[in-house]
N, C-alpha and C positions, 0 to 999 in steps of 0.2 A: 609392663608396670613392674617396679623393682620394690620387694617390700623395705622396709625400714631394720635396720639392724634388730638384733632381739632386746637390746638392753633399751632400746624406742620403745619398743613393742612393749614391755613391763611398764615403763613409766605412766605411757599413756593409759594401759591398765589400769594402773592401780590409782589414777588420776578417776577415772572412768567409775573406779568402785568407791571412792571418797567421794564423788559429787551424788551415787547413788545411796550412799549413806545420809548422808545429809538432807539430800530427800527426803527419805526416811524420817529422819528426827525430825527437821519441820514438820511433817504432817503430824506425826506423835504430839509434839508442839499446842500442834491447832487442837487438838480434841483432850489434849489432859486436862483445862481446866475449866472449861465451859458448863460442866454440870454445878461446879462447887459457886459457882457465880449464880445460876441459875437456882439451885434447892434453896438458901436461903429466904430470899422474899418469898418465893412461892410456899413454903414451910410456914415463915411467921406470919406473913399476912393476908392470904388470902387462908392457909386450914388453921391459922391460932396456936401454931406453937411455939412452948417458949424457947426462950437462946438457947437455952441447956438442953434441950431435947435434939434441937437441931445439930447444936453440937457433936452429939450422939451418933445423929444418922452421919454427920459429914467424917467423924474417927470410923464407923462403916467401911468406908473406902479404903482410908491407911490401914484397919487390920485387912481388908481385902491382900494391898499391895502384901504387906508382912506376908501373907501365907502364901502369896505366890511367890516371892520372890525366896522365900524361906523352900520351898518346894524343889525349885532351880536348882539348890544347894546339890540335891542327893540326885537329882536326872540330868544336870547338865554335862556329864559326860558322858551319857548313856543314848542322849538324842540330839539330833542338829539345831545349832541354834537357829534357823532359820526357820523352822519348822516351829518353834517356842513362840520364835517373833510372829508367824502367820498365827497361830494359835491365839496369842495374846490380842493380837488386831483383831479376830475373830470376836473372842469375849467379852471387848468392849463395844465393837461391833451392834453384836447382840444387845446388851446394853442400852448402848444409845438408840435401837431400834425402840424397846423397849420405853425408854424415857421420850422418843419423840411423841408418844401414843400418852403423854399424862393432862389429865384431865383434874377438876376440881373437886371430883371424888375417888382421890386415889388414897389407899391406903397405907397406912406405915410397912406394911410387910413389904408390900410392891416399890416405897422409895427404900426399904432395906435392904432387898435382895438384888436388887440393882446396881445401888453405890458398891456395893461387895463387887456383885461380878467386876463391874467395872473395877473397882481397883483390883482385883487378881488378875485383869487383863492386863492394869500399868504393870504391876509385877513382872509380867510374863515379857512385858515388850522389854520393859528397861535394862533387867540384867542379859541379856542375850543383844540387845542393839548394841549396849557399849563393849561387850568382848567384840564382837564382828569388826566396831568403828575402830576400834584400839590394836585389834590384831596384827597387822602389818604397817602401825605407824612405829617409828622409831624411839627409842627411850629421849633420846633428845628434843624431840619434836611433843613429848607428850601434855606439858602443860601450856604450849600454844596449842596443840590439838583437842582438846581437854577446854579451856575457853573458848575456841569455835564453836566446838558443838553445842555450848549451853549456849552461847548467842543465836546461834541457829534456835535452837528449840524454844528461846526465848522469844524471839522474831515471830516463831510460829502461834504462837501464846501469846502475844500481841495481837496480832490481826484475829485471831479468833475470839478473843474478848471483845476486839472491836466490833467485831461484824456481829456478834451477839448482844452487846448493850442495843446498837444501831438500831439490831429488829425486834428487841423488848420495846423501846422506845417506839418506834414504827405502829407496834402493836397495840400499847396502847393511846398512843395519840388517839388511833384509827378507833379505838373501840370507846374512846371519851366524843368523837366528833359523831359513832354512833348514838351513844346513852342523851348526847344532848338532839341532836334531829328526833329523836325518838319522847323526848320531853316538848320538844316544841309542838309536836305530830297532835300529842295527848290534851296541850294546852289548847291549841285550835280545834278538836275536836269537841273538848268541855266547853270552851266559846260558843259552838252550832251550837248544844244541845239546850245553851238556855236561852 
């Protein structure tokens, strides 16, 4: 078996680490904005807060992102970025563990410290994914490369909204076709008793 000249061997490389980028970003994609779609209704309508409050909890996040990304500034030449991006996946990670567990007696600290980590985790991802992505693409290449990636991460932010409306919907179908068997259960039961 006869390898490939070396200047094959680079192309497909770096072909190789641009599709693993983009990876990357799609799934970055899928989970940036599914909480910000999620905390409003469940904020004003089911605990009764108002726009302005909520407001409040969802700028949370962006000063989150600020202070991570603000942080970046003075370590990103001190630590690997890839290490930043695993870290950042981590804390939103966490996070979203976090926010999978909320109930209808959650309190303001718990939707506070949340949206925080979670944006200090976009922080963490965002500046560290675009030096990696941008690294060895060429100056000429950079504002088609530059549009890919936000279509990628848009794409990803697409279907993740989608799949998240889909099973808010889902959910409460499911829990109006219980409240109603659950009304009819009560009205035939008041029926026997007279």
């Amino acid at each position: 078996i006869r390898r490939p000249p070396r200047s094959t061997q680079g192309v497909s490389s770096a072909a190789s680490d641009v599709y693993k980028r983009q990876l990357i970003m799609f799934l970055f994609g899928t989970i940036l904005w599914t909480p910000l779609i999620i905390y409003p209704p469940m904020m004003q309508k089911l605990q009764g807060y108002p726009e302005d409050v909520t407001g409040l909890f969802l700028a949370l996040r962006g000063l989150g992102t600020l202070c991570g990304s603000t942080l970046l500034v003075f370590i990103n030449k001190k630590v690997d970025p890839r290490l930043i991006l695993s870290l950042g996946f981590l804390l939103q990670g966490i996070a979203g563990m976090y926010m999978a567990n909320f109930d209808i007696n959650l309190s303001a600290f718990e939707l506070a410290w949340t949206n925080t980590l979670a944006g200090f985790g976009v922080g963490f991802v965002w500046v560290p994914l675009t030096l990696i992505t941008f690294s060895t693409l060429e100056n000429k290449y950079l504002n088609e490369g530059n549009a890919f990636w936000h279509l990628i991460r848009n794409i990803g932010s697409s279907i993740s909204i989608s799949i998240t409306i889909a099973l808010i919907s889902a959910a409460f179908v499911t829990g109006l076709a219980i409240s109603k068997e659950a009304s009819e259960w009560g009205k035939q039961n008041d029926k026997k008793r007279k």
